[in-house]
ROPAKE-339569 format. One record per residue (C-alpha): x, y, z. Coordinates in steps of 0.1 Angstrom, whole numbers, plus 5000, padded with zeros to 4 digits. Example, Ala and Ser with C-alpha at 12.3 -4.5 7.8 and 13.67 -1.06 7.14 Angstrom:
<atoms>
- 5123|4955|5078
- 5137|4989|5071
</atoms>
This chain:
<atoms>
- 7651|8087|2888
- 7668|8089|2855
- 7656|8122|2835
- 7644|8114|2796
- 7652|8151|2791
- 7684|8142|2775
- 7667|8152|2744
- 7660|8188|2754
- 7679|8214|2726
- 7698|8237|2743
- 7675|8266|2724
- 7637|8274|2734
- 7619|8254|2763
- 7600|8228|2755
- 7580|8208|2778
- 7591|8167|2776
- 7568|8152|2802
- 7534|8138|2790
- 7509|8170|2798
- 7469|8162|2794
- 7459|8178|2760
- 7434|8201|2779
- 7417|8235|2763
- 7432|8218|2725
- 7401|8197|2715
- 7382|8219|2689
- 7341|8211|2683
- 7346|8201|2648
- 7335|8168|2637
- 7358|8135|2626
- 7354|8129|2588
- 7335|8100|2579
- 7359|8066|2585
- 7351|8057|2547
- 7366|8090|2534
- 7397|8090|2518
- 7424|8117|2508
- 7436|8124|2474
- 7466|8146|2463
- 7443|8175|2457
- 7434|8169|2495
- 7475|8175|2503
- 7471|8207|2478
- 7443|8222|2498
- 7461|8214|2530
- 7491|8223|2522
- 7483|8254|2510
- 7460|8255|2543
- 7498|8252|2566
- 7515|8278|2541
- 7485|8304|2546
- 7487|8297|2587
- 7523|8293|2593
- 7546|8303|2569
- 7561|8339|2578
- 7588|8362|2568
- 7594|8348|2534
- 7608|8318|2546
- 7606|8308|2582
- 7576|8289|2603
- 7556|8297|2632
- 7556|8274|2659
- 7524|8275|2668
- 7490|8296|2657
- 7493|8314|2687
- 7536|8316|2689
- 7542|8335|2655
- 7575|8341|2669
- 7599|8316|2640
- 7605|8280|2653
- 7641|8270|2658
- 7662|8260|2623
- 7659|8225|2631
- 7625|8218|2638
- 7619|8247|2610
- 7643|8216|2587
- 7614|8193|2588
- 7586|8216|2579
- 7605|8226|2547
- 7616|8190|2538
- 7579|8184|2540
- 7571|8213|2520
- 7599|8198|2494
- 7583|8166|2496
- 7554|8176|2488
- 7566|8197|2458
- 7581|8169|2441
- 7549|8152|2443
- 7530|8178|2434
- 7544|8204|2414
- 7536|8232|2433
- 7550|8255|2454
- 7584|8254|2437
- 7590|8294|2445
- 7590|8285|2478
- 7616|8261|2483
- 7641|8284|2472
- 7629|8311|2493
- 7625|8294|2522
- 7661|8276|2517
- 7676|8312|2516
- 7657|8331|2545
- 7670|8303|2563
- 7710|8308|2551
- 7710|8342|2554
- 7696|8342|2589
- 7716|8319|2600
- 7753|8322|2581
- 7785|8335|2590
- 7817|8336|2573
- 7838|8312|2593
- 7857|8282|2588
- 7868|8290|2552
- 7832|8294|2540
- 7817|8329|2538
- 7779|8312|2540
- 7780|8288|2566
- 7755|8281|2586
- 7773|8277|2622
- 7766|8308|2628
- 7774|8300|2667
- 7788|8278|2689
- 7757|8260|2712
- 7735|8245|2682
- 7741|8212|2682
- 7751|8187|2659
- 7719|8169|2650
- 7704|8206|2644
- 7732|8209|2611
- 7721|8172|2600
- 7691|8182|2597
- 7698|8213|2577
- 7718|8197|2556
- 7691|8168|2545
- 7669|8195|2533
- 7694|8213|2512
- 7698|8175|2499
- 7659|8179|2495
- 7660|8214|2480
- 7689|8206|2457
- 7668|8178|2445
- 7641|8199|2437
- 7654|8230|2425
- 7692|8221|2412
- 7704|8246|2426
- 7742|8241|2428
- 7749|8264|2457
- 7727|8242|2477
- 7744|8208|2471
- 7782|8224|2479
- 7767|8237|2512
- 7753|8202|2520
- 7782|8189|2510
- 7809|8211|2527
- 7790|8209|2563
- 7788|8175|2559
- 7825|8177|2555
- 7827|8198|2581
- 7813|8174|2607
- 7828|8140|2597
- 7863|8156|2595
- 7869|8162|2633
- 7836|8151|2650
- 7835|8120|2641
- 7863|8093|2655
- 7869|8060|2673
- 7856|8072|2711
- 7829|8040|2717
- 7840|8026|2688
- 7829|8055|2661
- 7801|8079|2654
- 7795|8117|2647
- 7797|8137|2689
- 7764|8153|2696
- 7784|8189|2709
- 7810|8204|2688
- 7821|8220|2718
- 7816|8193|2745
- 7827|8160|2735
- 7808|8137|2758
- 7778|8123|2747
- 7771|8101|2714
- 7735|8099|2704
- 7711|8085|2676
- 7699|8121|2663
- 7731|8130|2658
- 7743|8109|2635
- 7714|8116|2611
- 7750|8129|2588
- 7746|8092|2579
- 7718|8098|2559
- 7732|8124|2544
- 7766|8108|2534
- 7742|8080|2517
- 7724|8104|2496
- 7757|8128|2486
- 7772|8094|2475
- 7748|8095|2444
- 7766|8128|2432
- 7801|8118|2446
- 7806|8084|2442
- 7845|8084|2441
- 7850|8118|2463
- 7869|8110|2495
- 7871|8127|2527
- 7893|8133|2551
- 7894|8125|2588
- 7916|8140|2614
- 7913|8121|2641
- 7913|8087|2627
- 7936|8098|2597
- 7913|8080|2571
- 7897|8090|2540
- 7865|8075|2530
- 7840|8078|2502
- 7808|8089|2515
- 7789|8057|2510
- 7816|8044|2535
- 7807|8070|2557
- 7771|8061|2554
- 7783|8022|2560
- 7802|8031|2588
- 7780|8054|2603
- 7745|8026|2599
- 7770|7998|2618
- 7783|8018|2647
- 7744|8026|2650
- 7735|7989|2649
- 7760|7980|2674
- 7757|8004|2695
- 7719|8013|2699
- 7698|7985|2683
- 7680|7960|2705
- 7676|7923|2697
- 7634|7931|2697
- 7637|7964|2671
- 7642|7992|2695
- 7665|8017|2694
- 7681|8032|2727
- 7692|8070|2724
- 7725|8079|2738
- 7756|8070|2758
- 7790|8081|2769
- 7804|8110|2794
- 7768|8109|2805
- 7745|8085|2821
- 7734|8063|2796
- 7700|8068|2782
- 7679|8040|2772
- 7646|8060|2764
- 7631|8051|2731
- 7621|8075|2703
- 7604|8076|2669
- 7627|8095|2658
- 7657|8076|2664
- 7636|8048|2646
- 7630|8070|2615
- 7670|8079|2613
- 7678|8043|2613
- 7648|8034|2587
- 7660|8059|2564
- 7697|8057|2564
- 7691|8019|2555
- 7671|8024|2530
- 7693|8041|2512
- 7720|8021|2518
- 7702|7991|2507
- 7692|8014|2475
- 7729|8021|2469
- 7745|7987|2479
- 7714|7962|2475
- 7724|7944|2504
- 7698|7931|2519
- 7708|7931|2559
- 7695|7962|2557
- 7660|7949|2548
- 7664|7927|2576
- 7671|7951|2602
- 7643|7980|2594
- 7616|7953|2596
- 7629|7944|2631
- 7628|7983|2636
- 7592|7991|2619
- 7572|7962|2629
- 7586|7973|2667
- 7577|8008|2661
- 7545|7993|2649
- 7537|7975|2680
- 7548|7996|2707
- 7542|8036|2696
- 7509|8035|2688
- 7472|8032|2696
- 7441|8018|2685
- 7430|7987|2656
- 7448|8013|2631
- 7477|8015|2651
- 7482|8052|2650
- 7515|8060|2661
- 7510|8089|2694
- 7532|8078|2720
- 7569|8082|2729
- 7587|8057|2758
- 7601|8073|2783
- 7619|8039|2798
- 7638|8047|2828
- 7606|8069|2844
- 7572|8069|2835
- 7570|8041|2803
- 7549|8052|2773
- 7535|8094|2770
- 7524|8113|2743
- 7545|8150|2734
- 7521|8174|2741
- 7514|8183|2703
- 7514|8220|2713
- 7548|8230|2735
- 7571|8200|2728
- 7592|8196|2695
- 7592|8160|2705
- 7554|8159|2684
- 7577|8160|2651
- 7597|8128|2662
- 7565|8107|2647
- 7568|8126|2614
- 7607|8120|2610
- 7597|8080|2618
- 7573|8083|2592
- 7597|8099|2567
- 7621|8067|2574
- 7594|8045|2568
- 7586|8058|2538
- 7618|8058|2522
- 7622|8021|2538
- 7587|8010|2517
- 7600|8028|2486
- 7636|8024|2480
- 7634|7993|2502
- 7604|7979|2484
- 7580|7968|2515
- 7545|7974|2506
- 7534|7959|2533
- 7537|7991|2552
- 7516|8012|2531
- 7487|8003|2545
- 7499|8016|2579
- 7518|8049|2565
- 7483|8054|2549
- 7462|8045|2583
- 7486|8073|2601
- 7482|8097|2572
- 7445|8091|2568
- 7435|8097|2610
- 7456|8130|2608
- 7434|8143|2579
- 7402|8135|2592
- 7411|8152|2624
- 7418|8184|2606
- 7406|8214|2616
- 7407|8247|2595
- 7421|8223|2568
- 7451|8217|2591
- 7458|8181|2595
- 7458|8171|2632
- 7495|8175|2654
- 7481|8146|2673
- 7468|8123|2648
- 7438|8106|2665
- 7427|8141|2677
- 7412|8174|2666
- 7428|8202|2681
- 7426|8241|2678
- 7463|8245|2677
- 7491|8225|2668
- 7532|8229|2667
- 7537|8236|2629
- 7560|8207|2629
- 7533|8181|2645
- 7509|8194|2613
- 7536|8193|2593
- 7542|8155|2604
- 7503|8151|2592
- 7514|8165|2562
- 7542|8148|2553
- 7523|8113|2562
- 7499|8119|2535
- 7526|8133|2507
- 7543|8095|2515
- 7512|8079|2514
- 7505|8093|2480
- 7538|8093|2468
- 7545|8054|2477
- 7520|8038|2454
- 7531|8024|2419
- 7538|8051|2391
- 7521|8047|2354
- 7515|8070|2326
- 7530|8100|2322
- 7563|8110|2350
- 7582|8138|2353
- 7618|8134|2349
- 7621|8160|2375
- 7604|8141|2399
- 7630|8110|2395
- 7660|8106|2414
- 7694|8119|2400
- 7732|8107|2401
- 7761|8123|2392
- 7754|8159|2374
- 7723|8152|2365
- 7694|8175|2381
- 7668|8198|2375
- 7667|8226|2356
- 7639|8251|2347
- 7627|8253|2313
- 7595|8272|2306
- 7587|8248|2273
- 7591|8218|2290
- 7563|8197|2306
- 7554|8213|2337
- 7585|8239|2335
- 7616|8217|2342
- 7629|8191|2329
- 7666|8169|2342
- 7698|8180|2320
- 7737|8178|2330
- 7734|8141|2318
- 7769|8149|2303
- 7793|8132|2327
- 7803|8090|2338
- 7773|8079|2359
- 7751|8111|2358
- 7715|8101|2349
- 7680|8104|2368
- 7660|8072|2380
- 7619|8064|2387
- 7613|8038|2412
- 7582|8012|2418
- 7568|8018|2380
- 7537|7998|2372
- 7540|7973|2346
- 7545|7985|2304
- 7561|7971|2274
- 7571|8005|2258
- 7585|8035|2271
- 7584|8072|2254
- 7610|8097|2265
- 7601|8135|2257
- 7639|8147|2254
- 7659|8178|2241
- 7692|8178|2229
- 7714|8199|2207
- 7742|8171|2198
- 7741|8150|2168
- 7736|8114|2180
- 7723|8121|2211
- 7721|8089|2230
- 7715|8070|2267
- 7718|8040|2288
- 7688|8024|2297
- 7691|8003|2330
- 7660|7982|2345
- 7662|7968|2380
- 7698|7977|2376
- 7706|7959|2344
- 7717|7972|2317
- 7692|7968|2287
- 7698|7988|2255
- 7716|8023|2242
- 7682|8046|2236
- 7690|8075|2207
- 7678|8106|2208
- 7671|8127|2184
- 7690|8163|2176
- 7665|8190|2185
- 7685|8228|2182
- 7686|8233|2212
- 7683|8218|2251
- 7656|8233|2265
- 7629|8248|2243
- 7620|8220|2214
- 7614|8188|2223
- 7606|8149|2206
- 7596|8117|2208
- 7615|8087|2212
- 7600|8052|2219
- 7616|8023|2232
- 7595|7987|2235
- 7610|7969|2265
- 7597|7948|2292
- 7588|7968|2323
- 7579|7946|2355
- 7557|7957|2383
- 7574|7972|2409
- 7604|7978|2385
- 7629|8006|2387
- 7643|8022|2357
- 7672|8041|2352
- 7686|8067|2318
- 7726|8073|2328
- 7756|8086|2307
- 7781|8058|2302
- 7811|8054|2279
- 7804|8065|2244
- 7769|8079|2252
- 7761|8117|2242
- 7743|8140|2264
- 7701|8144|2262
- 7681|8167|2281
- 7648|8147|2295
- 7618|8164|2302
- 7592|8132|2309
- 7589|8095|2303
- 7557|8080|2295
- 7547|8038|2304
- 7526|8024|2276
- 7514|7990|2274
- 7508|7956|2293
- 7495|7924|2291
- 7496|7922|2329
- 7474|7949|2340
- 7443|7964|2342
- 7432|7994|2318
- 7413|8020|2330
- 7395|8044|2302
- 7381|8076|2312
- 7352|8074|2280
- 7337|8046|2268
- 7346|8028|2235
- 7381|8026|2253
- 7388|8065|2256
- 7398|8093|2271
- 7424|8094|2299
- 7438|8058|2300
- 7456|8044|2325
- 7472|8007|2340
- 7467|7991|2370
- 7487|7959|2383
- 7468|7936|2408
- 7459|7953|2440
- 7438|7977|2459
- 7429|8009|2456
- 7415|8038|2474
- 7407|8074|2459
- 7438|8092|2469
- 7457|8057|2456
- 7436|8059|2421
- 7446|8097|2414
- 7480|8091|2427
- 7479|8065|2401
- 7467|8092|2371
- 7428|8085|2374
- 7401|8109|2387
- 7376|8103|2410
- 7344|8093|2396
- 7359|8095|2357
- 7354|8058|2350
- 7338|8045|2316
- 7354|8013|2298
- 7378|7990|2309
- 7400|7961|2299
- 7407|7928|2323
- 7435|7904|2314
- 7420|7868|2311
- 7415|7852|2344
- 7413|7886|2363
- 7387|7900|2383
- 7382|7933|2388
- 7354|7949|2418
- 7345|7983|2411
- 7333|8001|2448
- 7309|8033|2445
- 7326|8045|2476
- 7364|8058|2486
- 7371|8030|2513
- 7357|7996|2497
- 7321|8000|2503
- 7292|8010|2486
- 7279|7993|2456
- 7301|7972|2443
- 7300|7959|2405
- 7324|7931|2391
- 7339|7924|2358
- 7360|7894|2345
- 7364|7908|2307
- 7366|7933|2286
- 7338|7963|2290
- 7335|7989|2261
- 7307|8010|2284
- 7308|7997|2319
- 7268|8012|2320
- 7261|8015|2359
- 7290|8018|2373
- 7298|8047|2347
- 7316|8078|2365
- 7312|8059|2398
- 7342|8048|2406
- 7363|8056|2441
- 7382|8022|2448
- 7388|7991|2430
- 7404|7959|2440
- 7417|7938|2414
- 7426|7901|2417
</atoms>
């Protein structure tokens, strides 16, 4: 009988069989199947996981009852969640810094030409580094902190230099030190050429074996195919390993969620759509076969070649996080991929862990309430509902430090600015910073800084180039700040981009703001056409989607409806309730006054 435990780390013990969840199930009652969460919700629950597992200024438990610190790899994915959910939120911005350092000087030695890296030994594998380096990506993102971004890049380096080459036709090894097994995991480095590309467009590198140089996109390119080829099945699944070992066909989440997300930002970069193709042959798999249940609520793993289908015990097996790193894939395959057809299910996943929290700690197990929980399964909760939130369509005011950045560009802190950062270094060729899936507008306002007479952008829209956008001269780059206003047509869904081309002059951006359509739905927080205003394109929306979208819970009092649209108005977070409809314009919607949870608009 062919073992699954091929994906055992060679650190801690873990237990990969499926083990009955026995002496886990607390006596708290499931929330209400009509409740809904919102991004307060993630702030309380988040803040929930810091209070319960977060330890020595930087590290994780594994469990409430293990305080001893969860291994640096699984440790990865409760501070990219942590990130995550920073960036959507705002808070906890101390902590990404901190926790990034407590885990480099832990785990650094000065070896290999770099006083600070983190192969601090030789038996951590491969996959473990990937993963360390996708969350300085993340923390880079964040923070812009240079250090972090040359450590991402220089292990990435590392890695691809002389452990990656031809052997079974390409692909990163999983053992430094034992060159005989290929796997899915650990060529997660894919994902993190894709992204390094965005700063490094042009930057080659080196590999010994092959005697090549690529660019890191190639990297990413080759990475993605050899992937394809080697591990994808004609129905969507993806097999694990192969090579000096027995081949092992067992099939993962998370070897799902690499795949997702490496092509969706490959498609982001290259706009080739085979990668579109492919991750819906992956997700609507994963779809079908993980999970349980109308809501399909992904729980199980598939151990092929023994026992079939199991679930990780959500307690003693790191294999409880491989749902969250699926769901991290998928959610960068619904946003940079544009397929909102998977919200809906994100959301179902996200919503069945919160309303099997317990001590505010979203459910490891997702379709059950437990008294304990790996921090990485709660942390999968948690990172379903930040991608939930953080997938629907943007409007209103945005944070440039929220948006994507190329080039130089990234954050900086700047106690005048909105929210206390704002994106600068837009001063080199194809720097700038990018917000994806915007709701509709026909103006946009940038709040900018910049101390250079004739200060001045390129706007891109869906990747076309629209207009130059002048800024004004301020004194300074970080402290006073104006108004500049550009009327241009924004679609739904659209993605817009500010970037330093030839002849433009550098501008600091603190936020952009989306004013204006014809083809939307305006949502006044007072009557008389008031108050906190916001848009909303045709669609449906729960709570958490309304305040992801800029509106309060129960803040509704005038409203405007394009002609021939129709808008239903639910008392309740889930559709349900009373219900009032309008097809017109509503100065004091009377009723249905501070009442609102969802809406569907039509």
């Amino acid at each position: 009988m062919k073992n699954h435990t091929y994906a055992l780390r060679a650190t801690g013990f873990v237990i990969a069989f499926a083990l009955p969840i026995t002496g886990l199930l607390a006596n708290t009652t499931k929330a209400s199947a009509a409740s809904t969460f919102s991004q307060s919700d993630l702030v309380r629950t988040m803040n929930s996981f810091l209070s319960n597992y977060y330890i020595n200024g930087g590290d994780f438990k594994t469990t409430l009852t293990d305080a001893g610190a969860i291994h640096f790899w699984e440790a990865s994915f409760d501070r990219e969640t942590l990130t995550d959910a920073s960036r959507l939120t705002g808070q906890w911005k101390d902590k990404i810094s901190e926790t990034y350092y407590r885990y480099e000087n832990t785990h650094s030695a000065n070896r290999f030409g770099n006083s600070k890296t983190w192969i601090g030994n030789d038996t951590d594998w491969n996959d473990d580094y990937s993963w360390a380096t996708q969350f300085a990506l993340d923390a880079y993102e964040v923070t812009g902190d240079q250090h972090m971004l040359d450590q991402a890049k220089w292990h990435l380096d590392f890695f691809y230099k002389d452990y990656y080459d031809s052997v079974d036709g390409g692909g990163f090894w999983r053992e430094r030190n034992a060159k005989d097994q290929k796997d899915v995991p650990s060529n997660g480095f894919g994902i993190a050429a894709a992204e390094l590309a965005r700063y490094y467009p042009n930057v080659t590198v080196h590999n010994n074996p092959m005697n090549t140089d690529k660019t890191y996109l190639q990297i990413a390119q080759d990475t993605y195919n050899w992937l394809k080829t080697s591990f994808l099945r004609s129905d969507g699944s993806l097999q694990n390993s192969f090579s000096g070992r027995d081949w092992d066909n067992n099939l993962y989440t998370y070897n799902a969620g690499v795949f997702l997300e490496m092509g969706a930002n490959l498609y982001d970069l290259t706009k080739n759509t085979t990668y579109i193709t492919d991750g819906r042959k992956v997700v609507d798999f994963a779809k079908a076969h993980f999970t349980t249940g109308s809501k399909q609520i992904i729980v199980n793993e598939d151990a092929v070649g023994e026992n079939g289908l199991y679930r990780p015990d959500p307690v003693n097996s790191y294999e409880i996080v491989f749902k969250g790193i699926f769901l991290r894939g998928l959610s960068k395959f619904i946003t940079m991929g544009k397929q909102s057809q998977y919200v809906d299910w994100l959301g179902n996943n996200a919503q069945s862990s919160y309303d099997h929290r317990n001590n505010d700690l979203p459910s490891a197990a997702f379709d059950q309430t437990l008294t304990n929980g790996r921090s990485t399964g709660v942390a999968s909760g948690l990172a379903a509902m930040t991608y939930t939130l953080a997938a629907q369509k943007l409007s209103g005011k945005i944070e440039a430090e929220t948006g994507q950045k190329y080039g130089t560009g990234r954050n900086e802190s700047a106690s005048s600015a909105s929210n206390g950062q704002l994106v600068g270094s837009i001063d080199k060729a194809g720097a700038g910073v990018e917000f994806r899936n915007l709701s509709s507008a026909s103006s946009l306002t940038f709040r900018t800084a910049s101390a250079n007479n004739g200060a001045k952008l390129s706007l891109y829209v869906n990747g076309s180039y629209i207009r130059k956008v002048d800024f004004p001269y301020t004194g300074n780059w970080n402290s006073t700040f104006a108004d500049t206003t550009v009327p241009v047509s924004v679609p739904d869904g659209a993605t817009i981009k500010l970037q330093y081309d030839s002849g433009d002059v550098a501008a600091n951006i603190d936020y952009v703001t989306l004013s204006g359509s014809s083809s939307a739905t305006r949502i006044y927080g007072d009557a008389d056409y008031a108050g906190n205003t916001v848009s909303l394109a045709k669609g449906s929306y729960t709570v958490a989607q309304m305040e992801a979208a800029g509106i309060p819970n129960d803040t509704m009092s005038s409203l405007k409806v394009p002609d021939g649209w129709t808008v239903e108005v639910y008392q309740n977070g889930f559709f349900d309730g009373t219900k009032w409809t309008y097809t017109a314009d509503n100065p004091n919607v009377g009723p249905a006054n501070d009442q609102m949870s969802s809406i569907r608009i039509s």
